[in-house]
Every structure is written in C-alpha cells, then in structure tokens.
C-alpha positions as CSV (number, residue, x, y, z in Angstrom):
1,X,-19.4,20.7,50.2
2,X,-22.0,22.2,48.6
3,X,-24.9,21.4,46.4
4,X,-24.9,21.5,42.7
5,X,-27.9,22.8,41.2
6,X,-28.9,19.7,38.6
7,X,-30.2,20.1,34.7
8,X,-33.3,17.7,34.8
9,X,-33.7,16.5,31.2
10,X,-37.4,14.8,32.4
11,X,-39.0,14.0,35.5
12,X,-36.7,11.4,37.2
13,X,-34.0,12.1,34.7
14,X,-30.6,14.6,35.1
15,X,-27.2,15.7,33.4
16,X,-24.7,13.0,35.0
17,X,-22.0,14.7,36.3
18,X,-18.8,12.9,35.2
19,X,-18.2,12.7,31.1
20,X,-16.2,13.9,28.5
21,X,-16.5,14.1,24.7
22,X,-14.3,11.7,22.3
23,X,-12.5,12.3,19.3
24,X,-15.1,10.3,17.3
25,X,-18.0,12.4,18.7
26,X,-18.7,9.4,21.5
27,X,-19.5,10.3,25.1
28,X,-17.1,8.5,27.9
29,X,-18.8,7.8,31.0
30,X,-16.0,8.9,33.6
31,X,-18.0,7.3,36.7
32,X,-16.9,4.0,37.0
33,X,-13.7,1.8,35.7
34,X,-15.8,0.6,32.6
35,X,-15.4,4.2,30.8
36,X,-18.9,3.0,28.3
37,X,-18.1,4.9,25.5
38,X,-21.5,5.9,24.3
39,X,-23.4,7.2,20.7
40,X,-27.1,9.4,21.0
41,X,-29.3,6.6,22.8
42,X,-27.3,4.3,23.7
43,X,-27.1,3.2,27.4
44,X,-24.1,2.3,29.8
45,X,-23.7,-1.2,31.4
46,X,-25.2,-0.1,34.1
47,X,-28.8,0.4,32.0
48,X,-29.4,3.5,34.0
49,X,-26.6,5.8,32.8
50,X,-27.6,6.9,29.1
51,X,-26.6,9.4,26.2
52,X,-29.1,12.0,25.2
53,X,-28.0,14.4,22.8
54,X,-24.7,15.8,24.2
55,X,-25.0,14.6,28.0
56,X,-25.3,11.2,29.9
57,X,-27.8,11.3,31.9
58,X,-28.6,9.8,35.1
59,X,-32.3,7.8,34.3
60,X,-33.3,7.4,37.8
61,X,-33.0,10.3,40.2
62,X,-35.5,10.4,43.2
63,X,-37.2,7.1,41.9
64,X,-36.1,4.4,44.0
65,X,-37.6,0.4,44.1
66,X,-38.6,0.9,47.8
67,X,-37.4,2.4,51.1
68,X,-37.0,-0.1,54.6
69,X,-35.9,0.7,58.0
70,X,-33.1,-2.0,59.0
71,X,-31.3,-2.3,61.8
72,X,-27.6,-1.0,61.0
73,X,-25.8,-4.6,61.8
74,X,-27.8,-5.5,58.0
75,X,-25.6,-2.9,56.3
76,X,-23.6,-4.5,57.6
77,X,-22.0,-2.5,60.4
78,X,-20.5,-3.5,63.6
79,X,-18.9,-0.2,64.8
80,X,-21.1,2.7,63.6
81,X,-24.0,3.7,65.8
82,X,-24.5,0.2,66.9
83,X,-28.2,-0.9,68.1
84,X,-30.0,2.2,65.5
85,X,-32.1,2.1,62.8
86,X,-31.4,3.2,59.5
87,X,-33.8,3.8,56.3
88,X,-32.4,1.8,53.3
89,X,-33.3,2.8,49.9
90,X,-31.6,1.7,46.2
91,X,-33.0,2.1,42.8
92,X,-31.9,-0.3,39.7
93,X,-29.2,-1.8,38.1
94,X,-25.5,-2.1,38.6
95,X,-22.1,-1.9,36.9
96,X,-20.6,-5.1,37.9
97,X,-22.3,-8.4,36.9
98,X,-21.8,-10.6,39.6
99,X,-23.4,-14.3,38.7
100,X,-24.3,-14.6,42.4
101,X,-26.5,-11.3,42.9
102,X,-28.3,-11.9,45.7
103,X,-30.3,-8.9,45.0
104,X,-30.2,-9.7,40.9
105,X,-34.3,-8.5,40.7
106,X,-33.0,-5.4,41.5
107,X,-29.0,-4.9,40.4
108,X,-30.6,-6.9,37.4
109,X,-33.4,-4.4,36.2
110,X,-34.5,-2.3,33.7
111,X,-35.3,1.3,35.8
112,X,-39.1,1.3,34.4
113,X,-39.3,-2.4,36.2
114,X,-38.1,-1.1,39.8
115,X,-38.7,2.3,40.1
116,X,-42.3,2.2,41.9
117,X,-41.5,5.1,44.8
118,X,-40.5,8.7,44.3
119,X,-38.7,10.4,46.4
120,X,-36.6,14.3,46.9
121,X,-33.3,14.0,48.7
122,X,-35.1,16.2,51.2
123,X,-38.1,14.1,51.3
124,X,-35.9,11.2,52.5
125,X,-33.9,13.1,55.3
126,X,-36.8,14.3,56.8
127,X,-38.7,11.1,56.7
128,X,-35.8,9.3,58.4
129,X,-35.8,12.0,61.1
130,X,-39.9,11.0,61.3
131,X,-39.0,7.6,61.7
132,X,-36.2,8.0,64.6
133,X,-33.6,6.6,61.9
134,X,-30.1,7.8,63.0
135,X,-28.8,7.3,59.2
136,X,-29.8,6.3,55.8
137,X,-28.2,4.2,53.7
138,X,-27.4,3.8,50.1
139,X,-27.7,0.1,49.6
140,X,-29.3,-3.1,47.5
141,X,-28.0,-1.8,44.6
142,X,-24.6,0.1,44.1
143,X,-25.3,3.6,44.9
144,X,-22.1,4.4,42.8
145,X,-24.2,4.3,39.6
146,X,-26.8,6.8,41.1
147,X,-24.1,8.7,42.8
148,X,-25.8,12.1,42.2
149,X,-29.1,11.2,43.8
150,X,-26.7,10.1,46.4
151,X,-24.6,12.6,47.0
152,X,-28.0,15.1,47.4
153,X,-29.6,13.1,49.8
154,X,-26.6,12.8,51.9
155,X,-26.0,16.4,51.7
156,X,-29.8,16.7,52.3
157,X,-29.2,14.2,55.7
158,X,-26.4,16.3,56.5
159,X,-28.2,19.0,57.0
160,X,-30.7,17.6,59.3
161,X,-27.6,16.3,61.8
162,X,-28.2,12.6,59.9
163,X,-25.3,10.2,58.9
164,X,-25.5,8.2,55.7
165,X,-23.7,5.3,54.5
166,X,-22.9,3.7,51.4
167,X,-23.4,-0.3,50.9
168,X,-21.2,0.0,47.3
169,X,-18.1,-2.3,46.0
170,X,-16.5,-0.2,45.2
171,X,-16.1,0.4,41.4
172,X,-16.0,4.0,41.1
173,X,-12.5,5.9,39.4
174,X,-10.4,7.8,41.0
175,X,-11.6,10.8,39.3
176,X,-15.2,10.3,41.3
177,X,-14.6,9.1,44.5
178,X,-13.6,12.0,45.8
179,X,-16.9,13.8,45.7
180,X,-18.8,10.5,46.4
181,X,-17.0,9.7,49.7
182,X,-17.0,13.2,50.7
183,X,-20.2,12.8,51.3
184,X,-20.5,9.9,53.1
185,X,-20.1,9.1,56.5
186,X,-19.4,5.1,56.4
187,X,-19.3,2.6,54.0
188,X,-19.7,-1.1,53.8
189,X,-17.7,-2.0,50.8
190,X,-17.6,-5.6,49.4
191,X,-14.2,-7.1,48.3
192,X,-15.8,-9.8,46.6
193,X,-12.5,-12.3,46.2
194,X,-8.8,-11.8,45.9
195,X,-8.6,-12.9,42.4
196,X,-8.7,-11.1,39.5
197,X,-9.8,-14.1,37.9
198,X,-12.7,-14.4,39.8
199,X,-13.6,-10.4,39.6
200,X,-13.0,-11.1,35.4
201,X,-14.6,-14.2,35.1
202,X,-17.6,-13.5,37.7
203,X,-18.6,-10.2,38.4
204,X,-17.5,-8.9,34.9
205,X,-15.1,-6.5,36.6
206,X,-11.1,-5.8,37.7
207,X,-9.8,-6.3,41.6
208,X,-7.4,-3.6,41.6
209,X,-9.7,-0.9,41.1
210,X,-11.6,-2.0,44.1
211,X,-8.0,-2.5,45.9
212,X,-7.2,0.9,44.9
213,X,-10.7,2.6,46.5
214,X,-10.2,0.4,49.2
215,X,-7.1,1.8,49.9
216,X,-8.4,5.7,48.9
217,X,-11.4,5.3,51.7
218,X,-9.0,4.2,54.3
219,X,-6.2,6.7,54.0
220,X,-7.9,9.6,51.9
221,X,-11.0,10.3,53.8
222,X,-12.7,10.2,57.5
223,X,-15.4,7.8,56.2
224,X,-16.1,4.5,58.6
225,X,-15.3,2.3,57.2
226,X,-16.0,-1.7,57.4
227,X,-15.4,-4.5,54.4
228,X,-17.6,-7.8,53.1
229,X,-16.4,-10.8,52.0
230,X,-18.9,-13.2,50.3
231,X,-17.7,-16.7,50.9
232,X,-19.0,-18.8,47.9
233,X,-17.5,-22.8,47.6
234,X,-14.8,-23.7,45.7
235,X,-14.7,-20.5,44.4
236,X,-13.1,-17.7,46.3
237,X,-13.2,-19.8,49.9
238,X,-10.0,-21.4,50.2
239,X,-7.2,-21.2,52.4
240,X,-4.3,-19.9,50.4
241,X,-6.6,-17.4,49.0
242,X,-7.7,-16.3,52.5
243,X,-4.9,-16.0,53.5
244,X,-3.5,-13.6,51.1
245,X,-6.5,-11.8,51.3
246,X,-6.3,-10.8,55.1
247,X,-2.4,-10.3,54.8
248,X,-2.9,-7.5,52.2
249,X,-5.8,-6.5,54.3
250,X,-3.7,-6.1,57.2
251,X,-1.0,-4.2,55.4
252,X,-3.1,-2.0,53.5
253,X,-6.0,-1.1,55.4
254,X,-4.9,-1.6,59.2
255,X,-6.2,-3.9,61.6
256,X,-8.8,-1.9,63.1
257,X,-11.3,-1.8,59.8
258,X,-13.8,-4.5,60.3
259,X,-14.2,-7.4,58.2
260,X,-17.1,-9.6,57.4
261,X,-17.1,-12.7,56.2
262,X,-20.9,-13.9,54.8
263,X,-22.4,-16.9,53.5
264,X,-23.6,-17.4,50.2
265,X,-26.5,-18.6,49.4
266,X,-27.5,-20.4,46.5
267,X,-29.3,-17.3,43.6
268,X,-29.4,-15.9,40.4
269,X,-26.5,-17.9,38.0
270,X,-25.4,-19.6,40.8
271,X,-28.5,-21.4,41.7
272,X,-26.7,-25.0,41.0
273,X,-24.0,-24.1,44.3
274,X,-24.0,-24.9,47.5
275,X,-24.7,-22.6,50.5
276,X,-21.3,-21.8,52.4
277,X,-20.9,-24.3,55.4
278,X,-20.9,-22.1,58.9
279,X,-17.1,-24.2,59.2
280,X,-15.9,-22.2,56.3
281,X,-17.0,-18.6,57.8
282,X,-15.2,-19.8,61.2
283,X,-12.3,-20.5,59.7
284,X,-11.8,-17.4,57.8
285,X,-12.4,-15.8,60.6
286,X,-9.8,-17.7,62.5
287,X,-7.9,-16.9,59.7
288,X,-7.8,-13.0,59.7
289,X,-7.5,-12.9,63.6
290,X,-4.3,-14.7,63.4
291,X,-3.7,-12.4,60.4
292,X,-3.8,-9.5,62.8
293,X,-7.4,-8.3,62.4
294,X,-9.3,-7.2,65.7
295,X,-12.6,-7.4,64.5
296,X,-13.6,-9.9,62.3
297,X,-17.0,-11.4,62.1
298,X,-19.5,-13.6,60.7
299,X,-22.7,-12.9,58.3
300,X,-26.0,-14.9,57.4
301,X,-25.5,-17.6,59.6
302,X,-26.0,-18.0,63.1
303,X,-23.2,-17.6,65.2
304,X,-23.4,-15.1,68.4
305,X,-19.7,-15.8,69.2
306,X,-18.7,-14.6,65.8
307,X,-20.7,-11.5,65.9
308,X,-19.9,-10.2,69.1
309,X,-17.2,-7.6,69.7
310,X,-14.4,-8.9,71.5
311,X,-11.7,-6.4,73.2
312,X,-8.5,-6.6,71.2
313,X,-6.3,-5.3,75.1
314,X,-8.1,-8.1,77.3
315,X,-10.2,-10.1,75.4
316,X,-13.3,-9.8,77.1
317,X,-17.0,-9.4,75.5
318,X,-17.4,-5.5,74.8
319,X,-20.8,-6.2,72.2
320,X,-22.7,-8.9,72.0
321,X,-24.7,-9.4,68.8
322,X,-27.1,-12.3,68.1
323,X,-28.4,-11.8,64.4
324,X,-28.7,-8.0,64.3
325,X,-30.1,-7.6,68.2
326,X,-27.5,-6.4,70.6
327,X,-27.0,-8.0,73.9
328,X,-24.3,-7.3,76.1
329,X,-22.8,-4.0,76.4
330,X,-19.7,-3.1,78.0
331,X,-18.2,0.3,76.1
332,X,-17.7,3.7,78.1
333,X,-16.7,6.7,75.8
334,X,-15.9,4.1,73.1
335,X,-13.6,2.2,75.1
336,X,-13.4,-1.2,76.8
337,X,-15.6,-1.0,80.4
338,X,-13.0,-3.5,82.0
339,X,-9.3,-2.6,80.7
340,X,-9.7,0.6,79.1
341,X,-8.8,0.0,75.4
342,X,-9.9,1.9,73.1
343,X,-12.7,0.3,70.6
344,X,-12.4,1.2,66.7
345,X,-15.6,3.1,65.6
346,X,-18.3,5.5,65.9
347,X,-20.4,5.0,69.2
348,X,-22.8,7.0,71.1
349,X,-23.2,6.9,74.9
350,X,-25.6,4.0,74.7
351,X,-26.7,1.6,71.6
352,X,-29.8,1.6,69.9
353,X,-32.6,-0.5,70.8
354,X,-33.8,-1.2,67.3
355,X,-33.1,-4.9,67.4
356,X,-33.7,-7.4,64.3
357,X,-37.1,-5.6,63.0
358,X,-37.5,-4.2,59.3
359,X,-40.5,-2.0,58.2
360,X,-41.5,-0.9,55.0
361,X,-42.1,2.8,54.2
362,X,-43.8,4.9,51.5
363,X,-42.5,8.2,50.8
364,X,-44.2,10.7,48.8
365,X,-42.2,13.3,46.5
C-alpha cells in the first residue's frame, strides 16, 4: 500500500478522498453511511468534512487536540502487545451523535476549538519511536472522519516497524474500509447496543452498518481485532438484549475476538443517568462466556478477576490485569505456560512494563 500524494487546499486542509458529483451539481460524501450531500460551503455532519468549490475537503489534517502516551489496556486492548505504551492522538468532531459522549468536548467540536497541536504523519511516527511507544493509535475521536491523516500516519508508522490501531465504531461504507483497515494493525471497535432503536434514537446512526464492518474486519482483513460494549441502564443493559448480542457475536465474529464490556458514566445528554452498577458488567460477562466467548472482560470499574486473561484449555490465569498494570504472566510463544493452548492475539516474548501511567506530549510540525 502506498502513499497518495494529497492536494492541500490550505494549511491543515486537503482534497478528501472519497466523493462523487450528483445530478443536481451536489457533492456526496462517500466516507461514511450518512452520504451528506453537500452545496459550495456547506459542511458534513461530521463539521470537519466540507465542500469547497468542486472537492470535500478534509479541514483538519496534521492538527490534532493533543497527543498522550497510554498504556495499550486504555484502547482498550487485551491481546495486542500487552504491558506497552502507545501515543494516542484524535482531532475534532464525529459522524455519530451519541447522547452519552464521553469525550463530547472533543467528538463535539468545532475544529478551530480543538485543534491546538500540529503534527506530520512523519512527525508522529518518529516521536513515538522517541518515546519507546510500540504503536500509535487513532482514538478520542473516530479516526474514520479523518481517515486520510490516518491512513498517512499509519503508513508513516509502518515504515518505522510501528503498529497503529484504530479506536473507531465503526461507521465507515463499504466502499472505504478497505483502504482504511488496510492500514491498520488492530482495532478497538465499539458496538454500542444491539438495537437499531437505540443506534436511531441515540447515537443518530444505523446498527447494521456497524454489523456489516464488524463482520468485514473479522473475515476480510488481518487486523486485531477486539470489540466495546458501553453498558448504560435501562437502556441497552438487559438480559434478553445481551443475550442476543453475544449469540450473534459468537456466530459472526468467532469466539476468540475479545469483548469488553464498560461502565457508563453519567456525561454530556446523559448527565441525569446513573453510572452502570459493577453487578451489571459481571453479568454480561457471565453472559458471553456461557455464550461461548473466551475472552470477555470488564472496563472502568475495578475488577482484577474480570480483566485478567483466563486460559480457555485449562482455565488457569495466563494475564493478570489490575486497571491497566499487568501482573501475572504465564504465556510462552503466545500460548498457555501450563497446558499448552494457544492464546488469541498478538504477543511479544515478554509484556510491557508501562503500567497505568499517561504523559502528555507536544509535537512540533
């Protein structure tokens, strides 16, 4: 996969990649399921996507609304390069509108309001070789709607023997993800309920199309991959709808993906809802195990037991995770120390020893 070469209309702003004219003289945004259909200045749900003259542009490429180093178990990831840090960088806006953003200042902004550091794809792969990152990742807000700044600084990590990952959820069209995923290494996606009334009525969007990229990642490509679940109450939590979740998940998807179920916490639209009770997050996970799943875990609570690794052959205690810091560590070449079974994922010889820690970074362009 190589490189395009990009038309930069002004600093910070290219030719998007995927649009075609209409009959009527509009511009279709091709990137994600929404298709904006757009007239000379207008802008795409997103905010950051906009016409000028006969192109939509991308209005935030290299700006970014800050880089961090995280530990990889934030993305989060369970079973790529456990233990190692990775920088973290997004920039603004979104194409979903989910009423429970927990990252709504920045999904939620204008680009101008966000965009404080600047930074080339190649800036960014070298600065996360500086800083002993094993990856970067794409992540607090969708990296689908900047997917050409993404794309070049995964190539750009590529190149430098870096992996990247992608924290999206997953609304992209078929006619994108190809050259979006081919990039990636992993990816974190968020199924966000198994309702299409709560996609419709709460994050402004459709379930199948994330069903359907789901299904793409899994089968189509040789990204890592690993799924979120937000648990929020009484409104995508219960049983039955569990239930149905992790028997699709099983048939579709396999039992070796990862899943994650997180607490909500109460934010943005939302503010008037309780947080998710840690007897909800058990359950679920209880749940998907019976389901068939082999790894399933639990997210922004504490729990140890439900964020270890557990060997699917003998049941023993392969990871042990306590809040992003590993513990216990009983893989050899990827497989379980005690019985031999293999372990679904991408592991080096030995974890990282990054632990819970975060740091803030300035790049310069």
């Amino acid at each position: 996969m190589e490189r395009l070469r990009r038309t930069e209309i002004e600093p910070g702003v290219i030719v998007g990649q995927w649009f075609h004219e209409l009959p009527d003289g509009r511009l279709q945004c091709d990137l994600c399921p929404r298709f904006c259909h757009l007239r000379d200045g207008q802008r795409g749900f997103c905010f950051v996507r906009r016409r000028m003259g006969p192109a939509i542009a991308l209005a935030s490429y290299g700006r970014s609304s800050g880089f961090c180093i995280d530990p990889i178990e934030k993305k989060p990831l369970a079973h790529f390069l456990p233990g190692t840090s990775v920088l973290s960088f997004g920039t603004a806006g979104c194409n979903l509108g989910c009423k429970f953003c927990q990252n709504w200042d920045i999904s939620k902004a204008r680009e101008a309001d966000r965009l404080a550091d600047s930074a080339s794809p190649e800036r960014i792969a070298a600065a996360a070789g500086e800083s002993g990152c094993r990856s970067v990742a794409f992540t607090y807000n969708d990296p689908v709607i900047f997917a050409e700044y993404a794309i070049d600084t995964a190539l750009a990590c590529r190149a430098l023997g870096l992996k990247t990952v992608a924290v999206t959820a997953g609304y992209i069209t078929a006619q994108a993800r190809p050259e979006f995923f081919e990039a990636m290494d992993a990816a974190n996606i968020d199924l966000k309920a198994f309702t299409e009334d709560f996609y419709h009525k709460t994050c402004y969007g459709h379930l199948q199309d994330v069903l359907d990229t789901l299904m793409y990642v899994r089968r189509e490509t040789k990204v890592w991959l690993e799924v979120t679940t937000l648990l929020i109450p009484g409104l995508n939590d219960s049983s039955a709808e569990i239930d149905h979740l992790c028997r699709w998940y099983a048939d579709s998807l396999g039992p070796d993906v990862p899943l994650h179920f997180t607490a909500f916490h109460p934010d943005y639209k939302m503010a008037d809802v309780p947080r998710t009770p840690a007897e909800t997050l058990q359950r679920a996970r209880e749940q998907a195990r019976r389901a068939g799943l082999r790894y399933v875990y639990t997210g922004n609570v504490f729990d140890a037991d439900g964020q270890s690794t557990y060997c699917p052959g003998c049941g023993r205690l392969v990871i042990e995770r306590d809040w992003h810091a590993l513990g216990e560590w009983n893989l050899e070449d990827g497989s379980c120390r005690f019985c031999g079974t293999p372990i679904a994922g991408v592991f080096e010889a030995a974890p990282g020893d990054w632990g819970r820690r975060r740091a803030r970074v300035r790049l310069a362009a």
